[in-house]
C-alpha positions in Angstrom: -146.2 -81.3 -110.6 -148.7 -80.1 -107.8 -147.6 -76.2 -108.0 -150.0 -73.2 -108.2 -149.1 -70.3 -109.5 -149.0 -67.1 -107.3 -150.5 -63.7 -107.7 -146.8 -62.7 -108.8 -147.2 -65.7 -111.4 -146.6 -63.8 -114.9 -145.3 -60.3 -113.5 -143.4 -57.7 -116.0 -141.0 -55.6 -115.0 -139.5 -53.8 -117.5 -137.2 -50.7 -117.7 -134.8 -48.7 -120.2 -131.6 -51.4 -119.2 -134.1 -54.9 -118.8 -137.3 -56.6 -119.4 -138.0 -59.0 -116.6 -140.6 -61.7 -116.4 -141.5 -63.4 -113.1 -143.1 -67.0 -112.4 -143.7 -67.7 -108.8 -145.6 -71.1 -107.7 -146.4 -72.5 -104.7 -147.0 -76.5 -103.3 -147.8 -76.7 -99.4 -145.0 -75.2 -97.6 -142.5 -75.7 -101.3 -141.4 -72.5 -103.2 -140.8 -72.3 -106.6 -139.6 -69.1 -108.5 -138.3 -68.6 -111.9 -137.0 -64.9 -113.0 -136.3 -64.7 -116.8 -134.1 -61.1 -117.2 -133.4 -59.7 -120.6 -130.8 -56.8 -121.0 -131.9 -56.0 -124.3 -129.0 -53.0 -125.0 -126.2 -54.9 -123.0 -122.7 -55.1 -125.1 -121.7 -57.9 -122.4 -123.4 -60.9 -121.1 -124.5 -60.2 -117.9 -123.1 -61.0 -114.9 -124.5 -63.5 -112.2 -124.2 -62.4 -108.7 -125.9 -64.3 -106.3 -124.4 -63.0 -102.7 -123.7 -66.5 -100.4 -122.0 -67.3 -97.3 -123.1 -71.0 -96.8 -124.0 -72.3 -99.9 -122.1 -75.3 -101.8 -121.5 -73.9 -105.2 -121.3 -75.9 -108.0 -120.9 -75.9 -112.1 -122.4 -78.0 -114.5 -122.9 -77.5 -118.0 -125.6 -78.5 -119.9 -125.8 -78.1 -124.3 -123.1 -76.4 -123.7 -124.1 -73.7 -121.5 -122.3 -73.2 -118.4 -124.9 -73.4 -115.3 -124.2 -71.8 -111.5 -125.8 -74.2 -108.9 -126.0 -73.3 -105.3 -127.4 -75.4 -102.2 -127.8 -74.6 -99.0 -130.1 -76.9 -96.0 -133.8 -77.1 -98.4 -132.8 -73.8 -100.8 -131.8 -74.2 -104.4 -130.7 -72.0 -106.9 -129.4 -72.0 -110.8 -128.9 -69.5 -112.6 -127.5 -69.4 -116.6 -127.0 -67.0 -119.1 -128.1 -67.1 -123.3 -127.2 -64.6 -125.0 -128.2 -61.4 -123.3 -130.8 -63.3 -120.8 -130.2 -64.2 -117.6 -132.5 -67.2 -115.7 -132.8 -67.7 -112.3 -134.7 -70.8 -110.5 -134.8 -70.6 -107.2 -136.4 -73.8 -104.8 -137.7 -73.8 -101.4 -138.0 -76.9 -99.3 -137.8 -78.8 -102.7 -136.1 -82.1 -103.5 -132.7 -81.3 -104.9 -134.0 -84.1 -107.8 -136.6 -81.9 -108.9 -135.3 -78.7 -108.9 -132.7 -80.9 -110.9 -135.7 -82.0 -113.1 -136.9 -77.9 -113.6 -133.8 -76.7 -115.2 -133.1 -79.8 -117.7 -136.8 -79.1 -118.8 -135.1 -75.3 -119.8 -133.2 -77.5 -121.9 -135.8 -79.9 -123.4 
């Protein structure tokens, strides 16, 4: 509640391996990005790779999807697979309760 979406807010980025939609929003000095990545010709599910030194890396699994959950100081990120799509949300100086509350409502 509160964000505003950036100029990025509904970018495309599409090319012959993904289709890639971007959703950026703002609150103050709080960051909140959301990357939705389809591999539209992938044989495979994709792979997640997130490159960390610091963060505390966690799994949880939610309707039976398995979700990767890394914290680190005010920084928050999940990312999941479906199929052949790949989501990212990514948190800046937000409460660890509400980027909780962001990816359940993937789930809702």
């Amino acid at each position: 509640e509160g964000f505003q979406p950036t100029e990025l807010y509904g970018d495309i980025n599409c090319t012959s391996e993904k289709k890639q939609l971007l959703f950026y929003f703002y609150k103050s000095d709080k960051k909140l990005d959301i990357v939705i990545t389809n591999y539209p010709n992938a044989t495979d599910s994709p792979l997640i790779g997130i490159p960390t030194e610091k963060y505390a890396i966690s799994e949880q699994v939610i309707q039976n999807t398995p979700i990767t959950v890394m914290k680190e100081h005010e920084h928050y990120t999940a990312a999941f697979i479906i199929g052949r799509t790949q989501y990212i949300i990514y948190a800046d100086r937000l409460d660890y309760d509400e980027c909780q509350k962001v990816l359940d409502s993937f789930f809702e």
